[in-house]
N, C-alpha and C positions, 0 to 999 in steps of 0.2 A: 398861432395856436389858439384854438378855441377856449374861452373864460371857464367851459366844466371842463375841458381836460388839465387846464393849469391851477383848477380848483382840487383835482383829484391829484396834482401832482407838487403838491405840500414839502417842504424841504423838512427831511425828517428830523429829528429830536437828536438822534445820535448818528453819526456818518458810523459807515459799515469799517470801520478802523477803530473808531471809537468803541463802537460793542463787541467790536474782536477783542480788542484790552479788557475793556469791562468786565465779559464774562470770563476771561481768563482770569481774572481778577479775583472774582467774586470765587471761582473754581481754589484758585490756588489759595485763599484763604480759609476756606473749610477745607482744603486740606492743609495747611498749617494748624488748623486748631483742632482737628481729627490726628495730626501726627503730636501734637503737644501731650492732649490728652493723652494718648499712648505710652506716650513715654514718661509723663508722670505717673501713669497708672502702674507701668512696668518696675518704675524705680521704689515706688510706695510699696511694691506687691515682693519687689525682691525686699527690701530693707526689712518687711514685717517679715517672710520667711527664714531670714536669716534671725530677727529677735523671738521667731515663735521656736526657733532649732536650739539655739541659746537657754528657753526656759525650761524647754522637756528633758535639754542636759539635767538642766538646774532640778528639776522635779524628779530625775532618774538618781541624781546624786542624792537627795533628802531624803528618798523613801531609802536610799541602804544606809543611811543615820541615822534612821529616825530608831529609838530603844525603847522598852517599855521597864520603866521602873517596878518593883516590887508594890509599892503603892496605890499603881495605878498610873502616875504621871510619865508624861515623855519626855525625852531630852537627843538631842543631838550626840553623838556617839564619837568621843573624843575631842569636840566642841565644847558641847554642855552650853548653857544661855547664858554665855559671853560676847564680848562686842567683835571676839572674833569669827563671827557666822555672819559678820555685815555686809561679808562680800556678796553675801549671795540674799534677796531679801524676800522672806516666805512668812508664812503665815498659817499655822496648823490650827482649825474648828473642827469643835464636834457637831454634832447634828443640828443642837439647836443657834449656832452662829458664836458660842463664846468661844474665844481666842486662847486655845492651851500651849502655844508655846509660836513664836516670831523671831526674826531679826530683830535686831535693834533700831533698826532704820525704818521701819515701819510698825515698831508694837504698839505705837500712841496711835496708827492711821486707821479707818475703815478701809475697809479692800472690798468690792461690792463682791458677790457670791452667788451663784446660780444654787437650786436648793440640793442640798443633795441625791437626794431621790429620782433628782433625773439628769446625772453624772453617770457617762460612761465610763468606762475602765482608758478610752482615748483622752476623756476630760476636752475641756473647751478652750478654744480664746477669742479676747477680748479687749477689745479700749477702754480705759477710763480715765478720768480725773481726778486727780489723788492732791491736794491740797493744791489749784491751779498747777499743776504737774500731771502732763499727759503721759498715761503709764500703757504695758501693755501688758497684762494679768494672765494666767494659766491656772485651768483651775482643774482638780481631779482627784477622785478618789484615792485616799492612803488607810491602807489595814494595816493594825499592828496588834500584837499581840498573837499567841498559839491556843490551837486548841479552843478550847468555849470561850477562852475569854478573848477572842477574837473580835476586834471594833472596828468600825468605818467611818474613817473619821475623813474632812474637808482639808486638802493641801493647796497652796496657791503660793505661787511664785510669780514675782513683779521687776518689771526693767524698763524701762524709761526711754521713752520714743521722744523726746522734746527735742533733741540732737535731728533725730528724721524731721519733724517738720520743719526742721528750720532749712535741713539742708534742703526739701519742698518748696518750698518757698523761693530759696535761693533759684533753685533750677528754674520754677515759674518766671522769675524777676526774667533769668535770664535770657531765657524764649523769648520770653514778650518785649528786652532789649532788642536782641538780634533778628528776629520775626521779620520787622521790615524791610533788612538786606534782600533776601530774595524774593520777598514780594515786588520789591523798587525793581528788581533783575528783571523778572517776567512779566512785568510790565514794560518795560523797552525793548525786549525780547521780544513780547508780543505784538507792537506797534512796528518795528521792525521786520515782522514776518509780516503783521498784514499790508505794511505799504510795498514791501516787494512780491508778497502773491496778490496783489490790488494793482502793479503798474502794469501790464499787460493792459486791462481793463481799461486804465488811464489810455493807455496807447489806441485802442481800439475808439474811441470817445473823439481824440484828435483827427483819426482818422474821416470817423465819420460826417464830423463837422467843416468838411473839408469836400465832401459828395457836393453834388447838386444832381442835379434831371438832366439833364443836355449832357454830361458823362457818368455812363454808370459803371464804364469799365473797371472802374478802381475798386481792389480786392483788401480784407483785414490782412493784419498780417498773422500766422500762423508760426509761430517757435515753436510749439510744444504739443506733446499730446495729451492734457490731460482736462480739466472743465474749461478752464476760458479756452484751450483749445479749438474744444470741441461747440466752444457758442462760438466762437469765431468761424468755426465751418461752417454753422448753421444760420448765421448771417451771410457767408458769403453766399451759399444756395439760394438764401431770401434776393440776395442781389442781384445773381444769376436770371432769377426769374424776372425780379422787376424791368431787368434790361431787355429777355425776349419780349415781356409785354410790352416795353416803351418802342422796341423795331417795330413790334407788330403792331401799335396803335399809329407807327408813321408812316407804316407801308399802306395800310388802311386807307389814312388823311390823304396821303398821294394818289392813292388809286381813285378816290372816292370824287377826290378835286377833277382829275383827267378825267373822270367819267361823266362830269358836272358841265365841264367845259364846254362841250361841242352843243349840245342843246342848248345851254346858255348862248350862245354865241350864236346858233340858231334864229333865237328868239330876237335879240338884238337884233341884229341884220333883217326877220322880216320887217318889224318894227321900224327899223331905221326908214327902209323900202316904202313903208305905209306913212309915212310921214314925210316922205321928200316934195308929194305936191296934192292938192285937193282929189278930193276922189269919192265915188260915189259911194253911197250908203253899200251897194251891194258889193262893193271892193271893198272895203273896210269889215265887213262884214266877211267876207271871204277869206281876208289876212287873219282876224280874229280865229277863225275857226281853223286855221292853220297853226297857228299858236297854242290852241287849245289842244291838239293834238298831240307835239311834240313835247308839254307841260303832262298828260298823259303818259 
């Protein structure tokens, strides 16, 4: 084999089993961390739905408590601002952010607050951090009072998501524990599938190195129909061909030889003829020019 085609024919970086794994590889692990993501997204998205259903309870229960005193001040309606309203923990402002009436569990806390004025009748929610405690906040307009003396005042109810990210967490740990089971699977799986759709190939490689010139009759073998199949047909065609070429290159050399013969042999013989005893210039000359002829 010539030095530029064994220069052009480089033993690659990775055998074609090798990058059948690999990119399965590389495949199956963004999709592992595209299904992770998913499902932590879906377990965060349920848990906050079910804590934001929880607090609109909690916000629908407080505005039919909530009383307005002859004074002016509010109070919880058969509660009153006792430590038994801790179950549930809210926080009633007026416009400009003072705190007229809380749970107990959070009356000493800031609660952060969107301003009023731009509080729909839906009201909001929201994350925060409440003394290194991750909470999840609802916030929304409460009227009370009839007639003129009618006010809008800031209601907000709080419940505690630190429970969720742990269980977040956990679920991450856990992924990312068992993640590598089926990564390790479809990788043997995949090295397995390419060395049985790779043996054919193998088979066909044995075969060929097993050809020579002097017989071309030897054909691939053919199991199946589908791409090595169908390179294996399209080698044997290639072979096909090379074998009428090699009849026809020795039917040629044969013809070519017996048509070569008899004038050669010609030539000899006068030659021989002209050299068996002295002879004049004009016989020599004679024989020459008979030679010349049949070289013609």
């Amino acid at each position: 084999m010539p030095a530029d085609v064994r220069q052009r024919m480089r033993r690659p970086f990775l055998s074609v089993r090798a990058k059948i794994v690999w990119l399965t590889s590389v495949v199956m692990i963004a999709a592992l961390i595209g299904l992770a993501y998913l499902v932590v997204s879906l377990f965060s998205a349920g848990l906050r739905r079910g804590t934001d259903e929880l607090l609109y309870a909690d916000m629908e229960a407080l505005r039919s408590l909530v009383t307005v005193n002859p004074d002016g001040s509010i109070e919880l309606f058969a509660l009153g601002d006792t430590d038994a309203n801790a179950g549930v923990r809210f926080q009633i402002k007026d416009a400009r952010g003072e705190i007229l009436l809380a749970a107990a569990s959070v009356r000493e806390l800031t609660v952060p607050a969107p301003p009023l004025d731009q509080l729909t009748r839906a009201g909001v929610w929201r994350d925060a951090a409440i003394n290194e405690e991750l909470v999840r906040v609802y916030s929304a307009p409460l009227t009370v009072g009839a007639g003129g003396e009618r006010r809008i005042l800031l209601a907000q109810t709080v419940r505690s998501i630190q429970p969720f990210r742990y269980h977040e967490q956990r679920l991450i740990r856990l992924l990312i524990v068992f993640s590598p089971v089926p990564l390790v699977l479809v990788m043997l799986g995949s090295w397995w599938i390419a060395r049985l759709s790779l043996r054919p190939l193998d088979d066909m490689v044995a075969a060929v190195r097993i050809m020579h010139a002097d017989d071309l009759s030897q054909r691939l073998p053919v199991a199946r129909d589908d791409e090595v199949g169908r390179l294996a047909n399209t080698f044997n065609v290639l072979l096909e061909r090379l074998e009428r070429a090699f009849v026809s290159l020795r039917r040629f050399t044969a013809d070519a030889s017996h048509e070569l013969r008899s004038p050669l042999t010609a030539l000899r013989t006068q030659a021989e003829v002209a050299l068996t005893r002295a002879r004049s210039p004009e016989s020599y000359r004679d024989s020459l020019g008979a030679m010349l002829e049949d070289v013609a």
